[in-house]
N, C-alpha and C positions, 0 to 999 in steps of 0.2 A: 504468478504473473503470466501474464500471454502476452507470445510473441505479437500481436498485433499491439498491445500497449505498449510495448518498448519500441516498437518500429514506429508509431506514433510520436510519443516522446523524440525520439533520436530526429525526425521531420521535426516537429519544433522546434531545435534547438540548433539544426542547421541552418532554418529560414531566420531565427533571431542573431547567431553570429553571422549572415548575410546582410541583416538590418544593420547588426553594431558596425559594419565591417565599413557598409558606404557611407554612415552616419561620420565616422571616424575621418573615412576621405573629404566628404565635405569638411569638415571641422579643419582640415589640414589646407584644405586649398582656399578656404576662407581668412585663414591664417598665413597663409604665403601670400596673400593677396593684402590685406594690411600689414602685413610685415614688407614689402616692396616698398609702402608709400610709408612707412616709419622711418625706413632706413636711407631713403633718399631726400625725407620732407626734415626728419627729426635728430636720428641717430649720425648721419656722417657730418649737417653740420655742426652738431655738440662735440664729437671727436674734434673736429678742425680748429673749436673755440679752445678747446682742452690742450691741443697741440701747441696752438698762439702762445698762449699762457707760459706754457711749461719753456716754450722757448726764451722770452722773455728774462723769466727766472733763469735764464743759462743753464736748461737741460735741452741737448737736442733729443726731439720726435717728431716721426713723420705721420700722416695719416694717408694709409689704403684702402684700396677695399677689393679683395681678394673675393670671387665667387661667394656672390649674395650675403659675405660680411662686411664688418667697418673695423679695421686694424691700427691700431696705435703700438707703433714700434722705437724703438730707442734707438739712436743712428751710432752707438758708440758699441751697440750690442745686438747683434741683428735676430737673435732667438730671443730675445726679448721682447714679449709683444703683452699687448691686450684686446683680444677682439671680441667684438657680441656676435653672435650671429642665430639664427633662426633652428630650433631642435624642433624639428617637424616628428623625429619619432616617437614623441612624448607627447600623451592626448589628455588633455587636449596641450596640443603644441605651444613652444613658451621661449621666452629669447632665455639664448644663454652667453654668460658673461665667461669667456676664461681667459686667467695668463699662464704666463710661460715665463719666468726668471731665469736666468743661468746665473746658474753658482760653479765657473770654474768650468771642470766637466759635467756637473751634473747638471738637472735643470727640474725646479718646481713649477709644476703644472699646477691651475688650479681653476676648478670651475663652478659655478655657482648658478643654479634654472633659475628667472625672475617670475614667478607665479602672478601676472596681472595681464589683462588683456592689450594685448598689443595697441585697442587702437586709443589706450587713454596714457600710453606713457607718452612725458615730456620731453623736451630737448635737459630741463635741469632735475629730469630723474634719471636719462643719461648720463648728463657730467657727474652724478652722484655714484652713479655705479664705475665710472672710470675712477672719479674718485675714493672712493672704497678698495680698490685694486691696486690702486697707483706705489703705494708705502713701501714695496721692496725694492721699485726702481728708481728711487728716491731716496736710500739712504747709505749710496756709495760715499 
């Protein structure tokens, strides 16, 4: 082999992880840009229908939304949450679901990536995903 074809090679392979690298950025700012208008069009107020509900039922929860997530918290357990929020490190970038239970002193975390493109999920594929999460803070 000569130095000239490896020097070759090694230029192509930097100019193509320059392509993946901005390709990746777009894909990320495209995705925080329908991820804004999901989370203010769809996702906070599916939490807040989720929240009505639960109250109703005589469980208190509040809805926040802490830095570009939607949080559903237990008012009787304040490390107890459930929020989505946007995994921009993950490409292509994807909402993710996680809670947080306290058991006591401990606490079960747990988090779950939703694999579908931000801009076709629902307000009732959000309450589904709260729903799916909901079962440990729900069977004090």
């Amino acid at each position: 082999m000569e130095i000239a074809d490896i020097r070759r090679r090694v230029r192509a392979a930097i100019d193509q992880a320059k392509r993946d690298a901005a390709a990746r950025r777009e894909r990320s700012a495209a995705a925080a840009r329908a991820y804004e208008e999901f989370l203010t069009a769809r996702a906070v107020p599916a939490f807040n229908l989720v929240a009505a509900a639960l109250v109703g039922e005589g469980h208190r929860f509040k809805v926040s939304t802490p830095a570009e997530s939607v949080r559903l918290s237990s008012e009787s357990a304040a490390e107890s949450y459930i929020e989505l929020a946007l995994d921009a490190t993950d490409d292509p970038p994807a909402i993710l679901i996680r809670s947080n239970a306290g058991r006591g002193r401990r606490a079960v975390t747990r988090e779950r990536s939703v694999r579908q493109d931000i801009a076709t999920l629902t307000q009732d594929d959000v309450v589904g995903f709260v729903l799916d999460a909901i079962g440990p803070f729900l069977d004090r």
